[in-house]
Every structure is written in structure tokens, then in C-alpha cells.
VOROLUM-205979 format. One line per 10 residues: for each residue x, y, z of C-alpha. Coordinates in steps of 0.05 Angstrom, whole numbers. Layout:
BEGIN
X:Y:Z  ... .
END
This chain:
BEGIN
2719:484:2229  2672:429:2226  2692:395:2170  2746:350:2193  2719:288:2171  2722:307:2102  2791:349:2112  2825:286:2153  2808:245:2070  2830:287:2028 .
2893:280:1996  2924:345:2023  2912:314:2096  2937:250:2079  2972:214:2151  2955:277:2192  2903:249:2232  2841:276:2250  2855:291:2322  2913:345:2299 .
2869:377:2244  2840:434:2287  2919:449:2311  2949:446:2242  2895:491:2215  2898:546:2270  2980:539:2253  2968:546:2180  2923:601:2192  2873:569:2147 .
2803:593:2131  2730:566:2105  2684:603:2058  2620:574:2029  2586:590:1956  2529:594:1928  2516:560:1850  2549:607:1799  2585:640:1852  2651:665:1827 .
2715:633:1864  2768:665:1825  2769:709:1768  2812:702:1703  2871:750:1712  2871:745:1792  2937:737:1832  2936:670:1872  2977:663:1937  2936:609:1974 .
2921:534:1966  2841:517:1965  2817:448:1975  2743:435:1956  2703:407:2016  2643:396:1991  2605:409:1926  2637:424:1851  2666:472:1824  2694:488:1748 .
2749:527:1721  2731:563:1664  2756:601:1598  2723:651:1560  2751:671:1492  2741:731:1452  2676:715:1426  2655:704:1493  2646:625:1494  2665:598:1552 .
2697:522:1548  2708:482:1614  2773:472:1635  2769:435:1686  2723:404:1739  2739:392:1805  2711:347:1867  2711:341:1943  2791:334:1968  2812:371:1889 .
2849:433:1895  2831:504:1874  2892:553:1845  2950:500:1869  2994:500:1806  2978:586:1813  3000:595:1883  3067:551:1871  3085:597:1799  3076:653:1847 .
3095:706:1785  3027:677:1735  2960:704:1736  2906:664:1731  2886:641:1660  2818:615:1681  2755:639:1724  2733:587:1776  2665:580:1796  2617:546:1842 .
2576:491:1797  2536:474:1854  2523:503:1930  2604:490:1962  2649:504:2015  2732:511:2004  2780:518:2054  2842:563:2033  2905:561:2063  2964:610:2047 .
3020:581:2003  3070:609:2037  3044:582:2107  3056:515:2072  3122:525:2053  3147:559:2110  3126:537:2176  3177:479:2173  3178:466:2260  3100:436:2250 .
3109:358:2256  3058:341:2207  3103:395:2158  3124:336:2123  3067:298:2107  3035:365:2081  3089:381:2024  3093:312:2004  3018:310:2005  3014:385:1966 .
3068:359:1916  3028:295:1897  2980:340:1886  3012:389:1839  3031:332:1791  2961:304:1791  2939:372:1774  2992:374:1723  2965:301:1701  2890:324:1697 .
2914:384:1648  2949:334:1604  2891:287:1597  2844:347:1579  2899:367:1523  2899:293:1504  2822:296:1482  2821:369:1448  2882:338:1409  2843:290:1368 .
2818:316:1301  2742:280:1305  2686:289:1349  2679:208:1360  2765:202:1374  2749:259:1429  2693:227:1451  2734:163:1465  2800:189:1496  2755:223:1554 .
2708:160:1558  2767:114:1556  2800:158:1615  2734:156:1664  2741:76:1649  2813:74:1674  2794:118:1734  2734:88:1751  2767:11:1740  2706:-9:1699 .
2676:-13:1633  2613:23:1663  2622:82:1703  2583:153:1716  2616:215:1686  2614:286:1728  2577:326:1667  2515:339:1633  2520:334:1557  2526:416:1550 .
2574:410:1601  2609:350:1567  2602:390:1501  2640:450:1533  2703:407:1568  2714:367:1491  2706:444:1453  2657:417:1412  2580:435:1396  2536:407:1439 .
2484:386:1380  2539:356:1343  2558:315:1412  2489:282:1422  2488:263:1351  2549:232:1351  2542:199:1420  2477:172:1385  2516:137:1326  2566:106:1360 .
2507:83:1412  2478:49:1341  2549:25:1311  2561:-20:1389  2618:17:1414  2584:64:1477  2512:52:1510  2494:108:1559  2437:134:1593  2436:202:1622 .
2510:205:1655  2508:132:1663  2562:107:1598  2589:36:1586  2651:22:1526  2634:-33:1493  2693:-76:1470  2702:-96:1403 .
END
């Protein structure tokens, strides 16, 4: 495992200290797996019984309706977590497809390794650690559903820019997607989003340029 610099800052190795990392993951019988772009991680309707943490790289989860248009569901960073809230329900299959948006590397561990190997010292920093992240996960769900809530293209447009503000801690900030991209995590068409990112660029409330935005205060 040569990764434990990233592994010893992400929030699932939170106070373990990068000196036991090898230990703990031999213990947890972890494992590493890179991807290629497009690569599929985990396919809608799969069983989940382990825990991945993105090392490096992005990845998406996915849905694709009926028709066949796919809407993202979520996107996820270095240190996020791949199939958590799956590998705690134990009994769900997965809703979504997960897949590699760029070249990335995840290290899985089983769930039940978490849970169970309870004479490991670090054992409690790890479930407070996983549990923080299940409600974050939780969290990041409920902020999506806040923004395909809002019955206008512009409202949408706002709850998710407002949200990047708040994480970010500044009225200008860099969001993670391209405009199709964007257009596909706020279920809206993606000709309809540059038009009305370009209005409310001309009525003061946003400036952008590329994935650069600011909110302008009124």
C-alpha cells in the first residue's frame, strides 16, 4: 500500500496515525484497485458488503431511468466513500451505478471487518470515524434532494451554488462539474442551464467563468 499519506487524511483514518496504517490495513484485510475513466465501480442492482474510500481521482454515482438518461447522483472526491450507506443496510441493492470520472484508485475494506474486529486499538477511532461518515453521506443526499426540490431552473441553480459557497466559506469558489455534468446532478437540460446561468450572469446575481462561479449579493 503506498498510499498512506493520503489514507492517514482522510476522514475514515482520522487519529490513526500514519505509522499504524500498514498494521490496521493488513488487520482489516483491506485491498487497493485502480480504474481507468468510465470504468465501472459498481453496478446498479449489485450487493455491497465493503466500505471503499476514494484515494485519488473522481468518481460519480449514477442513475439511469427507463428512457435511458442517466442523471448524476452524486460525485465524490479523494477521502469520500464509495457504497458506505449500502454495506451498513446490508439487505438493499444498490440503486445507482458508480463509475470512474477520471483515472482513480479505491481502497475497499469489508464492512464486517469494521464492525467486528473490536481487540484492534485504533477500533474505536474507525467506527466513530465510519459513522461521521455515514451521516455526511446521509447529509450530501439531502442537499442533492434540496435542489431537485425547487420548481425553477434559476431556484435550482441557487440552492446548489449557495451550498458550494457555504462549503467552500466564500462568495467565490470552484465547483467539481462541467456544465453537462452540472446539467445532469440539477435534472435539468443542459441548453436550458447555460441559458439561464447566462441571464442571471446579466440580471447581477452569479458571474462565472468556466467552473470558476461568484454569488453576487443583493
Amino acid at each position: 500500500m503506498d498510499n498512506h499519506a493520503v489514507l492517514e487524511n482522510t476522514p475514515l483514518f482520522q487519529g490513526v496515525g500514519r505509522e499504524r496504517l500498514p498494521a490496521l490495513l493488513k488487520y482489516l484485510s483491506a485491498w487497493q484497485r485502480a480504474y481507468e475513466k468510465d470504468e465501472m465501480i459498481l453496478y446498479e442492482g449489485d450487493s455491497v458488503d465493503h466500505v471503499g474510500v476514494l484515494l485519488t481521482g473522481s468518481v460519480r454515482s449514477i442513475k439511469t431511468d427507463m428512457t435511458g438518461k442517466q442523471v448524476i447522483v452524486t460525485l465524490v472526491e479523494p477521502g469520500g466513500y464509495i457504497g458506505v450507506l449500502l454495506a451498513a443496510s446490508r439487505r438493499r441493492k444498490s440503486p445507482v451505478s458508480v463509475q470512474a470520472a477520471e483515472a482513480a484508485e479505491v481502497l475497499f475494506i469489508p464492512f464486517d471487518n469494521i464492525l467486528n474486529r473490536t481487540d484492534c486499538p485504533e477500533h474505536a477511532a474507525l467506527l466513530k470515524n465510519l459513522f461521521d461518515g455515514l451521516a455526511e453521506k446521509a447529509l450530501v443526499l439531502h442537499d442533492r434532494n434540496d435542489c431537485l426540490i425547487k420548481p425553477t431552473i434559476r431556484e435550482k441553480v441557487l440552492t446548489y451554488l449557495s451550498m458550494e459557497a457555504a462549503r467552500a466559506g466564500s462568495d467565490s469558489f470552484d465547483i467539481p462539474f462541467g456544465r453537462g455534468a452540472m446539467a445532469e446532478y440539477l435534472d435539468v437540460n443542459s441548453s436550458a442551464l447555460s441559458r439561464e446561468l447566462s441571464w442571471m450572469k446579466r440580471d447581477g446575481l452569479i458571474d462565472f467563468q468556466r467552473n470558476r462561479f461568484k454569488l453576487i449579493k443583493k
